[in-house]
C-alpha positions in Angstrom: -14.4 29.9 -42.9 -16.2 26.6 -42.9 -13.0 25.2 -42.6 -11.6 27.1 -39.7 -14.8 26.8 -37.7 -14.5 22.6 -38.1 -10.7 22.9 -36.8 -11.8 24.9 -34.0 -14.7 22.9 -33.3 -12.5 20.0 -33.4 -9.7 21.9 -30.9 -12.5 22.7 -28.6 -13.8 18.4 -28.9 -10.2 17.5 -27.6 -9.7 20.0 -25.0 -12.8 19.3 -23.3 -12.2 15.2 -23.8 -8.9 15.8 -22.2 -10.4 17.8 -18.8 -13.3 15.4 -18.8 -10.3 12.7 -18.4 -8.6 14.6 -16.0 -11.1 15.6 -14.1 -12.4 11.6 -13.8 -8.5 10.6 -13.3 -8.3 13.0 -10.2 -11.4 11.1 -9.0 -10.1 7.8 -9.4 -6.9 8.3 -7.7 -8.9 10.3 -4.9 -10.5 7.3 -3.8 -7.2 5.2 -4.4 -5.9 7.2 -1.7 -9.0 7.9 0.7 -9.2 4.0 0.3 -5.8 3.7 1.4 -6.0 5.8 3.7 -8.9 3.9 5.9 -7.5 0.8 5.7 -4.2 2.6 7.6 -6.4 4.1 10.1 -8.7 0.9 10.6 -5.4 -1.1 11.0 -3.9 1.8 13.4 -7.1 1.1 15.9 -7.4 -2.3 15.5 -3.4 -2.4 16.7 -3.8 0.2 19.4 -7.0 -2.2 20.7 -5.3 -5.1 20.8 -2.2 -4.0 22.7 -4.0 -1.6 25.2 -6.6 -4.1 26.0 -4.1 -7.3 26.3 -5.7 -9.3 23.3 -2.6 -9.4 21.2 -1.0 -10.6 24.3 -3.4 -12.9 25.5 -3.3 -14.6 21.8 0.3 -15.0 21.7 0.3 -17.5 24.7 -2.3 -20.0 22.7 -1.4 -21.5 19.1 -4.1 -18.9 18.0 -1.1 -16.2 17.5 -0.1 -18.2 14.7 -3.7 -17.4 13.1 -3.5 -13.8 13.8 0.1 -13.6 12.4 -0.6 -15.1 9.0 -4.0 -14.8 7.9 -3.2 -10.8 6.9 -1.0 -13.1 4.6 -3.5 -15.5 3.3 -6.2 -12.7 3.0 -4.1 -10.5 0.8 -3.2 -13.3 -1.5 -7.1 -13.7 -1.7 -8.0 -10.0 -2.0 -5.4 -9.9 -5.1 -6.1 -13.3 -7.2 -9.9 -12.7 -6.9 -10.8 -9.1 -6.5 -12.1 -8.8 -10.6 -14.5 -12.4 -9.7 -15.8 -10.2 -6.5 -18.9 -7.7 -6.2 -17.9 -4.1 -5.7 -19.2 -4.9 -1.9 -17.4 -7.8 -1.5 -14.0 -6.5 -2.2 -14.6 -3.4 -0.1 -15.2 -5.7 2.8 -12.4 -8.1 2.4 -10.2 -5.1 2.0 -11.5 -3.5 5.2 -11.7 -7.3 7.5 -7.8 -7.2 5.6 -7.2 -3.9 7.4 -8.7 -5.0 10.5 -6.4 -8.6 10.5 -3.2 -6.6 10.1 -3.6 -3.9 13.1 -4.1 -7.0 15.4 -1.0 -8.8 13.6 1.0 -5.8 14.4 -0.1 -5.0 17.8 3.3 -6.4 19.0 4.8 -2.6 17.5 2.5 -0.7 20.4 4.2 -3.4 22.7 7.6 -3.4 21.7 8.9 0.1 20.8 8.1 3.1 22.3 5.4 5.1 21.1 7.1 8.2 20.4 9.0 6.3 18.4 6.2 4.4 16.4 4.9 8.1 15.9 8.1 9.6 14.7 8.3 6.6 12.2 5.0 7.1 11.0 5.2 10.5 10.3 8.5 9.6 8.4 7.0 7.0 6.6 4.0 9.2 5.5 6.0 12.3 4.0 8.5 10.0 2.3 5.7 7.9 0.7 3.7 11.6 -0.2 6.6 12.7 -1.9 7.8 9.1 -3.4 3.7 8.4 -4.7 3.8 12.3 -5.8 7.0 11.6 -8.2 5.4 8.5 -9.8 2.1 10.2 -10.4 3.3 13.3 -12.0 7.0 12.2 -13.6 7.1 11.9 -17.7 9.7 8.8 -17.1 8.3 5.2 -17.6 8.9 3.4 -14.5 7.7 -0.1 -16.0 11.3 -1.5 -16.3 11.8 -1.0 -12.8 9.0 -3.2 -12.0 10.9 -6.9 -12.4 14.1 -5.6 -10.9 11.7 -4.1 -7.4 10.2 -7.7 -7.8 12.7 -9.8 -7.9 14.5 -7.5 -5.0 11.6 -8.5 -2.8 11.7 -12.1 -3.3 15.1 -11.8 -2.4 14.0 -9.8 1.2 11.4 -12.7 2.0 14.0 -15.4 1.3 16.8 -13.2 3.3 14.2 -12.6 6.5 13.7 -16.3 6.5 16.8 -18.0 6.2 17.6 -14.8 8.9 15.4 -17.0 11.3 17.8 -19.4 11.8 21.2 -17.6 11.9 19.7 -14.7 13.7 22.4 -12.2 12.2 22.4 -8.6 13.4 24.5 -7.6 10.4 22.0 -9.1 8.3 18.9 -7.7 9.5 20.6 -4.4 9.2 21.2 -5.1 5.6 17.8 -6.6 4.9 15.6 -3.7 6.7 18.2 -1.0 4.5 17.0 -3.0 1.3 13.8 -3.1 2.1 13.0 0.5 2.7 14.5 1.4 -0.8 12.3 -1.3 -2.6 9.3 -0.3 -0.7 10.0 3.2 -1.5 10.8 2.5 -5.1 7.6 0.3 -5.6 5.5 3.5 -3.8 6.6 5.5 -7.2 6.4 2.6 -9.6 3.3 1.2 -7.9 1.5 4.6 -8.6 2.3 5.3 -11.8 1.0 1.9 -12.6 -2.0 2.6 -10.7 -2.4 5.7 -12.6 -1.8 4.3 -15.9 -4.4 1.6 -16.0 -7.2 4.0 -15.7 -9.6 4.1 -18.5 -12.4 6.6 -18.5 -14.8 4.3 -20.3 -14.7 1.5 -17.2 -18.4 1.0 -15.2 -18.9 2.1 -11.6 -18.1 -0.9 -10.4 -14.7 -1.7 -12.4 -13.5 1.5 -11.7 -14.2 1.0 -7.8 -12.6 -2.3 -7.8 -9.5 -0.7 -9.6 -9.4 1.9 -6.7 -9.5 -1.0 -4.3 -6.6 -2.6 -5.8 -4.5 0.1 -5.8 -5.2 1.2 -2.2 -4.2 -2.3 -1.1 -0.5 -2.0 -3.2 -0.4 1.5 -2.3 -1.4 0.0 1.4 1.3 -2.2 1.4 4.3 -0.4 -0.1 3.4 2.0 3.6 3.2 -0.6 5.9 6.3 -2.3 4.8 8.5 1.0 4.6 7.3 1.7 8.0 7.8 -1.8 9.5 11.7 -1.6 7.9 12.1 1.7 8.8 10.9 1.4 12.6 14.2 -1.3 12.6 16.2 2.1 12.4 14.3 4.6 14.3 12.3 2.7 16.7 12.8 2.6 20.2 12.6 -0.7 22.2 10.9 -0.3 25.4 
């Protein structure tokens, strides 16, 4: 008897370890995505308010532009070798001023496509991510060793797009915006499966926060990029 109430006792233990770790993983990745999600709506109006009220334009006839263009760039290289140095504040509001830096950089999308088109895109971009960030959250298979491979694939865009600046191939931007929606899409899955695996239920407050900030910004860009390369297909120029 004594023996079958320790071995219960000890089945019970487990089973509520387990939903305790659930239940804190479904909290962790909640705020993963509600992070995410704010920095895509704080970058939406900060790109409709630039393009409605003529800043973006205004910017892009002073040597200023150049500023607005790369400093999303220079602030996300920041965000990510410096986020564990950071206070739990600090990196909420570098992620947010982040946020705020891209909409303006991409104000030119209001401007140059239509914006049935930018919506149709988004909405696109959104159900393929839901579904691509649903299968890397919930699938059994180890997406690790597709990590180099999407790596290596996206330092092989960048160089692409830039050499692409000089010969301004239309057959090549085709190929480059086709390449770069399936590594974007295959870095949503792989992306949140890592982002997934590095919780640990025994991490402070303020690690865990800076964890969910770090994979709302990956998770953050894997959308913005699919979107920008898709928008190359189903965009409308005005």
């Amino acid at each position: 008897m004594a023996d079958n109430w320790s071995g219960n006792q000890t089945t019970q233990t487990t089973e509520a370890g387990t939903q305790a770790v659930d239940e804190g993983l479904r909290i962790y990745m909640t705020k993963v995505y509600n992070y995410m999600g704010l920095g895509l709506l704080a970058t939406a109006v900060t790109a409709y308010i630039g393009a409605a009220s003529g800043i973006y334009v205004a910017l892009a006839q002073t040597p200023l532009i150049w500023l607005v263009v790369f400093a999303p760039l220079g602030m996300v290289l920041y965000l990510s070798a410096r986020l564990h140095r950071m206070s739990e504040r600090a990196a909420k509001t570098t992620f947010w001023i982040y946020a705020a830096m891209t909409g303006l950089s991409l104000s030119y999308v209001l401007l140059a496509f239509t914006g049935v088109s930018v919506v149709r895109t988004f909405l696109i971009t959104a159900a393929s991510f839901g579904a691509l960030s649903l299968y890397g959250y919930t699938t059994k298979r180890d997406l690790s060793g597709m990590g180099s491979f999407l790596f290596m694939g996206l330092i092989g865009i960048i160089l692409a797009s830039i050499v692409n600046l000089f010969l301004q191939s239309s057959a090549m931007h085709f190929t480059i915006s086709v390449i770069g929606v399936l590594i974007f899409a295959g870095l949503t899955a792989y992306d949140t499966q890592d982002i997934k695996r590095i919780y640990f239920a025994g991490d402070s407050r303020e690690i865990a926060e800076k964890k969910a900030i770090m994979g709302a910004l990956r998770l953050y860009l894997d959308f913005i990029n699919m979107f920008l390369f898709l928008l190359q297909f189903l965009g409308n120029r005005e």
